[in-house]
C-alpha angles and dihedrals in degrees: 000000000000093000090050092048092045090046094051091043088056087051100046085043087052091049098055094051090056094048097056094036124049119196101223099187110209138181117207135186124209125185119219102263099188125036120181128150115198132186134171127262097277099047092237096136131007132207132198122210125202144182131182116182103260118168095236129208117033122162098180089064122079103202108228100175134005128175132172107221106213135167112218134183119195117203091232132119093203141027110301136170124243135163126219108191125181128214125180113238124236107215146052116269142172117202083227105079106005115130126172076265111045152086078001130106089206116045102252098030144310101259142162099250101209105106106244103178129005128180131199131219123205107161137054131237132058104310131160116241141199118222105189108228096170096123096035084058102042085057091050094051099046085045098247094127124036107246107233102138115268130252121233120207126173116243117269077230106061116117094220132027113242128205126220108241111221107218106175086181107058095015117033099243117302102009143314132237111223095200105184106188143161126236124204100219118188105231 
């Protein structure tokens, strides 16, 4: 009689709980609102900062999935290997007046340098990718990490430099953010 009593008082626990939350799965889109590249006096690197308008942070949202959409075209023949790799930055910016020196602590942004998200590309040729942004996001919305954009820089080690392809139809513009996410509404 005690199982039965301590498995009925797990499922009445459960119920209740479903009866006060409700689980509202959503999918949003976000565009790229801010595009600069920057890059120091002698060209030797370059950076590209971007931020899309994300209401950050939200606590009542659990990220499930997040993905920036990107063309890219590496200047490659043949297959190659480079590595995108993501950081979030850690200051406000406007693309209006960002330079590799300002409005930066540290010449080339002020960035978290834990590598959140990374991509590799093996083929040449313009080609979409996907860069998963699912725990960077996830960090953003539950206020762990400041939201200020992030910067992408290709690896010193690739082998080829790739350009950004800019598609203002399917895109809008430099890239777009796919954030799929869960809200807790009360009933």
């Amino acid at each position: 009689m005690n199982k039965f009593k301590s498995s009925f008082m797990v499922f009445l626990a459960f119920s209740v709980f479903v009866g006060v939350c409700q689980a509202v799965a959503e999918e949003a889109a976000f565009d790229i609102a801010q595009v600069a590249t920057i890059y120091p006096d002698d060209y030797s690197t370059t950076r590209l900062l971007a931020g899309p308008q994300l209401p950050f942070p939200d606590s009542a949202i659990i990220i499930d999935r997040a993905y920036l959409n990107l063309i890219v075209e590496p200047t490659a023949a043949d297959t190659t290997f480079i590595s995108v790799r993501l950081y979030p930055v850690t200051v406000d910016w406007n693309a209006d007046n960002v330079t590799w020196d300002s409005p930066w602590t540290n010449p080339g942004g002020d960035f978290n340098d834990v590598n959140y998200s990374e991509y590799a590309i093996t083929l040449p040729g313009q080609q979409e990718i996907q860069i998963d942004l699912t725990d960077l996001c996830m960090r953003w919305a539950d206020g762990r990490l400041p939201y200020f954009g992030f910067i992408i820089e290709v690896a010193d080690f690739s082998q080829a430099p790739l350009q950004f392809v800019f598609d203002y139809e399917h895109n809008g513009g430099f890239g777009r953010i796919v954030i799929s996410y869960t809200t807790m509404q009360p009933e």
